[in-house]
C-alpha positions in Angstrom: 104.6 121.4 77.5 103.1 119.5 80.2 99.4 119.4 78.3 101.3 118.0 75.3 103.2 115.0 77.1 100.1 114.2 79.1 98.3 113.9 75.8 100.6 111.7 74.4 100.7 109.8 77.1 97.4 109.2 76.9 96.8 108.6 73.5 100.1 106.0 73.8 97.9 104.1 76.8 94.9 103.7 74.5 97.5 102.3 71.7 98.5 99.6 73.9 94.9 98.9 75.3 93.9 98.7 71.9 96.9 96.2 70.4 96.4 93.6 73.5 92.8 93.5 73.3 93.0 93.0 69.8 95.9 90.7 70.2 94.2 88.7 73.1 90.7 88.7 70.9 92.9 87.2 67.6 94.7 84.7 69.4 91.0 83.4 71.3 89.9 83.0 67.6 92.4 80.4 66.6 92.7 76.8 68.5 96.5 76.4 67.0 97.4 79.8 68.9 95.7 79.2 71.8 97.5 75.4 72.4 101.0 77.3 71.9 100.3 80.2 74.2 98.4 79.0 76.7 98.9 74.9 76.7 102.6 75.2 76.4 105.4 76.5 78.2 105.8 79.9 76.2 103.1 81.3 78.4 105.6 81.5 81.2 108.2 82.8 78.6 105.6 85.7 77.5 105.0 86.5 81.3 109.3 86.7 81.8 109.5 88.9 78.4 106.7 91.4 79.8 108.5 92.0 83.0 112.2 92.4 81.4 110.0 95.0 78.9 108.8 96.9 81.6 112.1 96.8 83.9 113.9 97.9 80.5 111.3 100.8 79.7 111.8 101.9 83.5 115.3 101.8 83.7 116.3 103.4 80.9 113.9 106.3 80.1 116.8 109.1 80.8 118.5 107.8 77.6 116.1 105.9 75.4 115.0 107.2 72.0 111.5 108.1 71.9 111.5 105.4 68.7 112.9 103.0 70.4 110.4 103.2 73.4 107.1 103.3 71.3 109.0 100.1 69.7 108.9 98.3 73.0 105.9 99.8 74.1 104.2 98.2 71.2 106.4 95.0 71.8 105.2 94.3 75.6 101.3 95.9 74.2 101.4 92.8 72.1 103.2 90.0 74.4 100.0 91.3 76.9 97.7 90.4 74.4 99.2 87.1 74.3 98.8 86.4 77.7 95.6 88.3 78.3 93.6 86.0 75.3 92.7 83.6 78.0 90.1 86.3 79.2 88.4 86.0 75.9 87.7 81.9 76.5 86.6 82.0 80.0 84.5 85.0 79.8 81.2 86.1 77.4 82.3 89.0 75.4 79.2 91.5 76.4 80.8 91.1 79.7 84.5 92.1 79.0 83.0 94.8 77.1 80.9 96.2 79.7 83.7 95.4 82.5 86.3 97.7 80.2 83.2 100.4 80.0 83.0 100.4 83.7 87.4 100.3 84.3 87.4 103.1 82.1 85.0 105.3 84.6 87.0 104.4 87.1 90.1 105.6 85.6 88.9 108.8 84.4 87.4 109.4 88.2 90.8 108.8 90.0 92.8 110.0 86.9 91.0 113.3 87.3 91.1 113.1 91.1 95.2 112.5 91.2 95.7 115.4 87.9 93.3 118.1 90.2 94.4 117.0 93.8 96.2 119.5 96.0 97.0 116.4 98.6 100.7 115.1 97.9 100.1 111.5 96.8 103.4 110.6 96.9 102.9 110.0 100.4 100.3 107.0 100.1 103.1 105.2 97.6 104.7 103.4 100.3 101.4 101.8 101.4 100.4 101.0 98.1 103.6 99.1 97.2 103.5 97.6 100.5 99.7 96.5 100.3 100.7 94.6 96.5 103.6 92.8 97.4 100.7 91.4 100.1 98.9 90.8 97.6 101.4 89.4 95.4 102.8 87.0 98.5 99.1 86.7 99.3 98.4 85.0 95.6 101.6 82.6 95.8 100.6 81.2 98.8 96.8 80.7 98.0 98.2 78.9 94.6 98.3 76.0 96.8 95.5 76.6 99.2 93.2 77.0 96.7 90.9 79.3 99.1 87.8 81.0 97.2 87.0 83.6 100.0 90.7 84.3 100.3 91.3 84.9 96.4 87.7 86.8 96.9 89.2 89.2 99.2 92.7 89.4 97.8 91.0 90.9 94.4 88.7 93.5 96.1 92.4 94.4 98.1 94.2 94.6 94.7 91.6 96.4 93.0 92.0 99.3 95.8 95.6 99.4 95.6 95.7 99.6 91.7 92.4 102.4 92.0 95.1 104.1 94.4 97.7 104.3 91.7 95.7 105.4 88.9 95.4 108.8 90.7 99.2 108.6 92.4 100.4 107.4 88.6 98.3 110.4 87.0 99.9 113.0 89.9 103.0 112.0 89.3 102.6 111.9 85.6 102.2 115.8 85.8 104.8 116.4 88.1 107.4 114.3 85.8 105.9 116.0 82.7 107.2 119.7 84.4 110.4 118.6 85.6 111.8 115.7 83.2 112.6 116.7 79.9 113.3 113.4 78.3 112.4 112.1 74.6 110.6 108.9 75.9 109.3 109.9 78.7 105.1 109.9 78.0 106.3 106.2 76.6 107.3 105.3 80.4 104.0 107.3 81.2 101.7 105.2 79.2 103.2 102.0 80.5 102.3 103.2 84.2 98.8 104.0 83.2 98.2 100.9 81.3 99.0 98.8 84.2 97.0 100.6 86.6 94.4 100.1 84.1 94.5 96.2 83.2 94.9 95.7 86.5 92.0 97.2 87.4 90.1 95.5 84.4 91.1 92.0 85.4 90.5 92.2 89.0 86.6 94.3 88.4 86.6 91.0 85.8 87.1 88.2 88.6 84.5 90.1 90.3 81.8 91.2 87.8 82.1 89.3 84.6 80.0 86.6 83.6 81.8 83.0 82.7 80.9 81.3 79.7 78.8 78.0 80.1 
């Protein structure tokens, strides 16, 4: 049982890579797109509807129908991609792709460190929340100092927190997938992992990849 939710969650995680990046690669193709996504207001509408998604996945994964979840799953996979084309204009495309090859080491290392792990990671959760809403404050504030060293060091910071949840995410994906029996739950899995994941994509990004002249 727990082999076959993992799996799914897994394969459900690659899905929704797969649909933003291909979303986010579309919408880079197309100057009409990119105006109304990124030169309008409906960016910040996008950003609102992904955060409702994911509230709404989390919330309500005792009583959701599997159907329903892979719906929305696919839904906020797609409003991502929306969001997430901007990558695809400031950046070369060799360097995404060797940025996503690297992110996806990363999160088979600490994936396989958090599945095999006898150390309760539960305990390092508190940190890790507390260390991102530093970040998060962090970010706001820097919005208006417009500090390079300090957005410098606030990336390498989130990238260790969201490293950190890949294998807390992955331990407490097997521990969920032994005690929760409910139809949507590697849905709410998948979402977890995916964030860990673009998260550490974007911020190994800002740090590796190579702008476009």
């Amino acid at each position: 049982m727990q082999n076959k939710v993992l799996a799914k969650s897994f394969l459900w995680m690659f899905v929704g890579l797969l649909i933003t990046f291909a979303t986010g690669y579309f919408v880079s193709t197309n100057e009409t797109m990119v105006y109304n996504v990124l030169g309008t207001g409906l960016y910040w509408i996008f950003a609102v509807i992904e955060i409702i998604l994911v509230i709404v996945l989390s919330a309500r994964i005792q009583k959701m129908k599997a159907s329903t979840a892979k719906c929305l799953f696919i839904l906020y996979s797609v409003v991502s991609g929306l969001t997430f084309s901007s990558i695809f204009l400031v950046y070369k495309l060799f360097s995404i792709f060797y940025v996503f090859i690297i992110s996806a080491i990363i999160f088979l290392i600490f994936g396989l460190i958090g599945y095999f792990t006898k150390l309760d990671l539960s305990k390092i959760s508190t940190y890790l929340f507390m260390m991102l809403i530093g970040v998060v404050i962090c970010s706001i504030v820097n919005a208006f100092v417009q500090s390079e060293s300090f957005s410098l060091g606030l990336t390498i910071v989130s990238l260790i927190v969201f490293i950190g949840y890949i294998a807390y995410d992955v331990q407490k994906a097997k521990r969920l997938s032994e005690t929760v029996d409910a139809e949507a739950l590697p849905i709410i899995i998948a979402l977890d992992l995916y964030i860990d994941f673009i998260n550490v994509f974007i911020n190994l990004l800002r740090l590796l990849g190579e702008n476009k002249d």
